[in-house]
C-alpha positions in Angstrom: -87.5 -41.9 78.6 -87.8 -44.7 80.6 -91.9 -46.0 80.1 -93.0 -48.8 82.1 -94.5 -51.5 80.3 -96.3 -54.8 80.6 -95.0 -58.0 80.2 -96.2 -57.4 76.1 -94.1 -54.9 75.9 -97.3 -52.3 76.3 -96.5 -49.1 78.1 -98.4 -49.0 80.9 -97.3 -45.6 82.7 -95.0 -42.8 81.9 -92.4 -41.7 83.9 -92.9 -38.8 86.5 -92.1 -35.1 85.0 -89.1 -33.8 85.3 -87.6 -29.8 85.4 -88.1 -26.8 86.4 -91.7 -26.9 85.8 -93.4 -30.3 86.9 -94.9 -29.2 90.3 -96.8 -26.0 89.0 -100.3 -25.6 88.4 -102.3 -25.1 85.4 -103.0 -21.4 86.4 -99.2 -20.5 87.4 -98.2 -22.1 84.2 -101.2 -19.4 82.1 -99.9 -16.6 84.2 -96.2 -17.0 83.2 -97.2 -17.6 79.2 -99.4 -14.1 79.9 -96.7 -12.4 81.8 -94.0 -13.4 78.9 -96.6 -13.1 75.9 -99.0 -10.4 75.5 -101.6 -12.1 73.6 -104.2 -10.3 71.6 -107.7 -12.9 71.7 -109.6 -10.4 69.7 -111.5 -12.4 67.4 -110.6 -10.8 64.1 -113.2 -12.3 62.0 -115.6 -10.8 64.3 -114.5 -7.2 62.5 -115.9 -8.7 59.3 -118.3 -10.9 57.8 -117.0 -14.4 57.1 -117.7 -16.3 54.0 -117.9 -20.3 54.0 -118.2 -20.1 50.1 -116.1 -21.9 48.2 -113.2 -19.9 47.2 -110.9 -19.5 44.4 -108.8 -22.3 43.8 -111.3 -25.0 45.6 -112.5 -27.8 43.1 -116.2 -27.2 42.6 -118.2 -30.6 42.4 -122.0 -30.7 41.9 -124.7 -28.2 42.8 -128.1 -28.9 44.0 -131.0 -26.0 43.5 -133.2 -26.0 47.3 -136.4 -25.3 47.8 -135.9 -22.1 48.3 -134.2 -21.1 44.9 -130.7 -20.8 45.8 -127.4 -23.4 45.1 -126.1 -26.0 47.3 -122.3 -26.8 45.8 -120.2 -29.4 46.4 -116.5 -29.0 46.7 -113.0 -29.7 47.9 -110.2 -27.6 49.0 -107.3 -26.6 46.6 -105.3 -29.0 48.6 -107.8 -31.6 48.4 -107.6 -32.2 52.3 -111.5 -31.5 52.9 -114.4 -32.1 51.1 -117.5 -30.3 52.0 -120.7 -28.7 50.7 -121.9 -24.8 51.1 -125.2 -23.5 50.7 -125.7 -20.0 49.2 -128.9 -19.2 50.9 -128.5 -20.1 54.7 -124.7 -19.9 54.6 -124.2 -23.2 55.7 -121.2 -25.4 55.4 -120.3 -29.0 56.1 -116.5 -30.1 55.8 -116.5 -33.8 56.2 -112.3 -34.6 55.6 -110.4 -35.9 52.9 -112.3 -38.9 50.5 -116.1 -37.9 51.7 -117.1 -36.5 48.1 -120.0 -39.3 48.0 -120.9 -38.8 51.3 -120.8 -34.6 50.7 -123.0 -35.1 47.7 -125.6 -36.7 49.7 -125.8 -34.2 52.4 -125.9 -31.6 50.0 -129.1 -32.8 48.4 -130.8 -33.7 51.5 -130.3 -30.5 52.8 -131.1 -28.5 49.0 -134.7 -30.7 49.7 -135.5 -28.6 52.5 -133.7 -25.4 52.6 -135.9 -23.1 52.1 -133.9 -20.0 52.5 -134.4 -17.4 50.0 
């Protein structure tokens, strides 16, 4: 590809697009993906409930008791990509990345304080 730059060596503007393609519009370009695939957009977890608990396999960190009786835990997935907290009684969850276990403890608490779902 031939990127112009700056006199830094910065790109400053890519070249022009090229093929078959380049002059058609975003809704030509849906049609034709729609016309080739036949795409089902069902939401499949609407057919179920979802849970945001953790699941088997996640490592389990602390667990907070809220106001309201039930267990806030802290966790990470079996991968260890995201670290996040889940609370049994509302059903919230709050995935914060990879490294964030200090920072998921502390939201956890804060919101075991005032959860008052039962």
């Amino acid at each position: 590809m031939n990127y112009a730059t700056d006199t830094d060596g910065r790109i400053v503007a890519a070249p022009a697009q090229e093929g078959p393609l380049a002059n058609i519009t975003r809704e030509e370009r849906y049609e034709l993906i729609d016309a080739e695939w036949q795409y089902d957009l069902a939401n499949a977890a609407g057919d179920h409930e979802v849970s945001g608990a953790p699941e088997r396999g996640d490592h389990i960190g602390k667990q907070y008791r809220t106001v309201g009786g039930n267990i806030v835990t802290t966790a990470r997935t079996a991968e260890g990509e995201v670290s996040y907290y889940h609370c049994a009684g509302c059903g919230k969850r709050d995935e914060l990345g990879y490294g964030w276990d200090d920072v998921a403890r502390e939201r956890a608490e804060a919101h075991a304080a005032k959860c008052r779902a039962v």
